[in-house]
C-alpha positions in Angstrom: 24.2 92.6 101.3 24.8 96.0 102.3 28.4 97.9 103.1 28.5 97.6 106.3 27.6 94.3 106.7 30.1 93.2 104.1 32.9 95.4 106.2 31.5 93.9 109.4 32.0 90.0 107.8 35.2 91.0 106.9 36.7 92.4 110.4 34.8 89.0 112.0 36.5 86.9 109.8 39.8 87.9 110.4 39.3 88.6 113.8 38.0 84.7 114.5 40.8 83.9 112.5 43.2 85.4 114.7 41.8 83.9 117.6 41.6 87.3 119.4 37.8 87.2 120.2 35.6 86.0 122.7 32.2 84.5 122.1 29.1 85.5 124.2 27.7 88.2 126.1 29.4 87.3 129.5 32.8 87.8 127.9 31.6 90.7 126.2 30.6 92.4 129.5 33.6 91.3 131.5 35.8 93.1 128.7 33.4 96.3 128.6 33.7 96.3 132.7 37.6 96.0 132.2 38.3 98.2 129.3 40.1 94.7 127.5 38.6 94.6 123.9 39.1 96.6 120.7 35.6 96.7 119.8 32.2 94.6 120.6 30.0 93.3 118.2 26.4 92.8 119.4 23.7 90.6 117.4 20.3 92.9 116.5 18.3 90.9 118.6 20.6 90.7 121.1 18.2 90.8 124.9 17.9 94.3 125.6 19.1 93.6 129.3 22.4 92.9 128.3 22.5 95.0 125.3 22.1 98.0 127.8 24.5 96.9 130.0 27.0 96.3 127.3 26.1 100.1 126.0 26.9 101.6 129.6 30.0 99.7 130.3 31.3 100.4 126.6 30.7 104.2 127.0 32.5 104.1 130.2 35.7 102.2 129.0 35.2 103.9 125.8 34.8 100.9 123.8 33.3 100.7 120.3 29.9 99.0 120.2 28.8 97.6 117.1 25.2 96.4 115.7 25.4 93.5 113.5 22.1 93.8 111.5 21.2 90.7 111.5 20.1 87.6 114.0 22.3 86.2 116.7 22.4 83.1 114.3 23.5 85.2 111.4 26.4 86.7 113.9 27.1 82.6 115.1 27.4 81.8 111.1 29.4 85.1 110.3 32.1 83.7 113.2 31.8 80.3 111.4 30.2 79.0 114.2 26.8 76.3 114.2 25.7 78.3 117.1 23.9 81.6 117.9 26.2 84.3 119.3 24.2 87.5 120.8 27.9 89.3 121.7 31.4 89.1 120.3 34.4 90.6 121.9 37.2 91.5 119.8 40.6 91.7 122.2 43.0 92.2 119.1 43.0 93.3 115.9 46.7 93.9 114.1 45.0 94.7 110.5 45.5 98.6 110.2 42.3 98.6 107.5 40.6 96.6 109.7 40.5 99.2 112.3 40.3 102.3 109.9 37.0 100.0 108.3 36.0 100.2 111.7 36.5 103.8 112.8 35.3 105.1 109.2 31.9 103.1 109.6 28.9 105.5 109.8 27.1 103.1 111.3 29.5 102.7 114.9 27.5 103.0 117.4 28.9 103.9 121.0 27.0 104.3 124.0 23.2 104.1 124.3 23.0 104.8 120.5 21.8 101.0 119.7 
């Protein structure tokens, strides 16, 4: 397991745990729309449609998009879920490290950089 999956895991975890996230791609595009989310997390299979939505409403609210580099069902287990998520939306995050992990990582992706 690579860096920036491990980081990634980590800022999922305690993002689920907190209870500040919202689970699918409609959420994730109604927060992208609104500017109300910290950061999105997008599976790597995630259907292009939405994933180029979620890229043009993310630039515009200036929302961190994020890759997860690995399956929709590796994204649903990562959230501790027995389900396939294609899109998480994290609304809060109160960890400072989290969100220096987050702004540090080389591998952010904003915009149509997916």
């Amino acid at each position: 397991m690579n860096g920036l999956m491990v980081d990634l895991n980590r800022i999922i975890s305690s993002a689920v745990k907190s209870g500040k996230v919202f689970f699918g791609s409609k959420q994730a595009l109604d927060a992208a729309k609104s500017g109300r989310a910290v950061a999105l997390i997008v599976a790597s299979n995630c259907p292009s449609k939405i994933l180029t939505d979620l890229q043009h409403y993310s630039n515009l609210s200036k929302i961190p998009l994020y890759t997860y580099p690995a399956s929709s069902s590796d994204l649903g287990i990562a959230c501790g879920k027995p389900f396939a998520i294609s899109a998480l939306t994290i609304r809060e995050i109160s960890d400072h490290e989290i969100l220096r992990m987050m702004r540090e990582s080389g591998e952010s992706q904003r915009g149509g950089n997916a």
